[in-house]
Every structure is written in structure tokens, then in C-alpha cells.
C-alpha positions as CSV (number, residue, x, y, z in Angstrom):
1,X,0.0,0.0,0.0
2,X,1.5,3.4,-0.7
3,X,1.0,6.6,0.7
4,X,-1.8,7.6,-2.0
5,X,-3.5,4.2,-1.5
6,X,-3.7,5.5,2.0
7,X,-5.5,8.6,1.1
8,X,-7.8,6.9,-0.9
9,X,-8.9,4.5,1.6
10,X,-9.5,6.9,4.3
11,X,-11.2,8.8,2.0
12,X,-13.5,6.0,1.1
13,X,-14.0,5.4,4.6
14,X,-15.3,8.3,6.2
15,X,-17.1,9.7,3.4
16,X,-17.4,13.3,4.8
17,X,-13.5,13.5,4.1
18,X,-12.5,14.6,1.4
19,X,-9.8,13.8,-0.5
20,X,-7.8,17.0,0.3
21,X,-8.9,16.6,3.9
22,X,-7.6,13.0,3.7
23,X,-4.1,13.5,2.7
24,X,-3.5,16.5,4.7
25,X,-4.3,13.8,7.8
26,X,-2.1,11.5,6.8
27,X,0.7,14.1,5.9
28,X,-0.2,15.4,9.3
29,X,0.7,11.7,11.5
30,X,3.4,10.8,9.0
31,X,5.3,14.4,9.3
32,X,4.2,13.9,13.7
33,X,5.8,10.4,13.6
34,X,8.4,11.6,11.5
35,X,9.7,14.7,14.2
36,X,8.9,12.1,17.2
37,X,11.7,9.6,15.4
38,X,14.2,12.3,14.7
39,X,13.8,13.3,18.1
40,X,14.5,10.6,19.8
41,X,11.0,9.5,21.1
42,X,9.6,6.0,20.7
43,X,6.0,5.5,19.3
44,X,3.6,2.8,20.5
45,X,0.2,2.4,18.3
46,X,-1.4,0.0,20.7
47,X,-2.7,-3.0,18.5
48,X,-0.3,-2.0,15.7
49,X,3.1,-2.1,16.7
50,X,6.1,0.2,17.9
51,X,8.3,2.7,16.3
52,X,12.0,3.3,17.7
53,X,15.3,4.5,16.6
54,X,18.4,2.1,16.6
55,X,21.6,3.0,16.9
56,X,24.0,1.5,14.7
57,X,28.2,1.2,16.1
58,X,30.4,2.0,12.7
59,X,32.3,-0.9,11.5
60,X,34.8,-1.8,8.8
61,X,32.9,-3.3,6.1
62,X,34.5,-4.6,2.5
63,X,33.5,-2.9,-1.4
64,X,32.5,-6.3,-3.4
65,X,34.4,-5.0,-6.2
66,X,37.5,-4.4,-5.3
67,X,37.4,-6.4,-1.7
68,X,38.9,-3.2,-0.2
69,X,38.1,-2.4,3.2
70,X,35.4,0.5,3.7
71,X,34.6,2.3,6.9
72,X,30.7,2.7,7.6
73,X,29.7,5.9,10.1
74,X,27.7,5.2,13.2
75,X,24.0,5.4,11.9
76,X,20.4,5.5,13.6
77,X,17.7,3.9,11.7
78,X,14.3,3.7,12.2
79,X,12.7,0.2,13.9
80,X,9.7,-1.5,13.6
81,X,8.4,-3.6,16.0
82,X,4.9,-5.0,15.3
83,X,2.5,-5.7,17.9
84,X,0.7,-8.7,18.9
85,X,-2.5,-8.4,17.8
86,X,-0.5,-7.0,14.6
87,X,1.2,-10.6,14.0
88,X,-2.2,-12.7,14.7
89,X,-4.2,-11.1,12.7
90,X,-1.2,-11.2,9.5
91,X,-0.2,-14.7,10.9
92,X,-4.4,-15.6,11.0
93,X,-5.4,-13.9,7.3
94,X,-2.6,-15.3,5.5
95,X,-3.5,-19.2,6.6
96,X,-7.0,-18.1,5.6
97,X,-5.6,-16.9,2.0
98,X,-3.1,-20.2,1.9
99,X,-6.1,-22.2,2.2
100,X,-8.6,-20.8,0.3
101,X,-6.2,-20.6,-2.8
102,X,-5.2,-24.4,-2.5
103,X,-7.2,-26.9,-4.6
């Protein structure tokens, strides 16, 4: 699903959006969760999954070209961590598809 797909849907979904008022929500959470991250905070959408920040150490890694040796900076990435109810319901759907599509 991409971010347009996203719009659309909530837009479909609460039909006294529109589509304007749609993607200015969703720019709105994405641009909140995107400070929070850069920040530092962690986000928790209970029944979703958590967002967090890793810190990477820098290490010596090698260019697969020319097998010379390459230093990588410390980095922080963004994690994703998906809840329980997250992983059932994926885990639940997808056996539901598996077996539906079987002969």
C-alpha cells in the first residue's frame, strides 16, 4: 500500500472526508511520527506495533568489487516492531488466504 493508496482509503472510509482533507491527515501523522523519530521518542500504536530508533556502532565493512576495506559511520535507523494483535491477525489472514487458494 503506498501513501496515496492510503488517502484513498480513508477517504473512502469516512465519506465526509475529502480527498484533500484525507491526505493533509495523513501528511499530518506521518510528518508527527516523522519529528517524534528524529527526536529521539519511541511510538507505541497500541494493536499496531512500535516505532523506535536504533543506533548502529560504525564498523569496517568490504566494497565487493574491489574487496577493499570500507569504513561505515555510526548510523540511527528507524525500527519497527509489530504488535501482537498485529502478527495474529497477519499470521491468521494469511493461513485463511493459503487455504482458500489451495485446490
Amino acid at each position: 500500500m503506498t501513501r496515496s493508496d492510503l488517502v484513498e482509503e480513508l477517504a473512502a472510509r469516512f465519506i465526509q472526508l475529502t480527498q484533500r482533507d484525507a491526505e493533509f491527515a495523513v501528511k499530518a501523522i506521518l510528518d508527527a511520527m516523522n519529528d517524534a523519530l528524529v527526536r529521539g521518542h519511541r511510538i507505541e500504536i497500541r494493536g499496531f506495533g512500535s516505532f523506535s530508533v536504533n543506533h548502529r556502532q560504525p564498523r569496517l565493512g568490504r566494497n565487493p568489487r574491489s574487496g577493499e576495506s570500507v569504513a561505515i559511520p555510526e548510523k540511527r535507523v528507524p525500527h519497527f516492531k509489530p504488535g501482537k494483535a498485529l502478527r495474529e491477525t497477519v499470521d491468521q489472514r494469511t493461513l485463511e488466504l493459503v487455504q482458500v487458494t489451495k485446490p
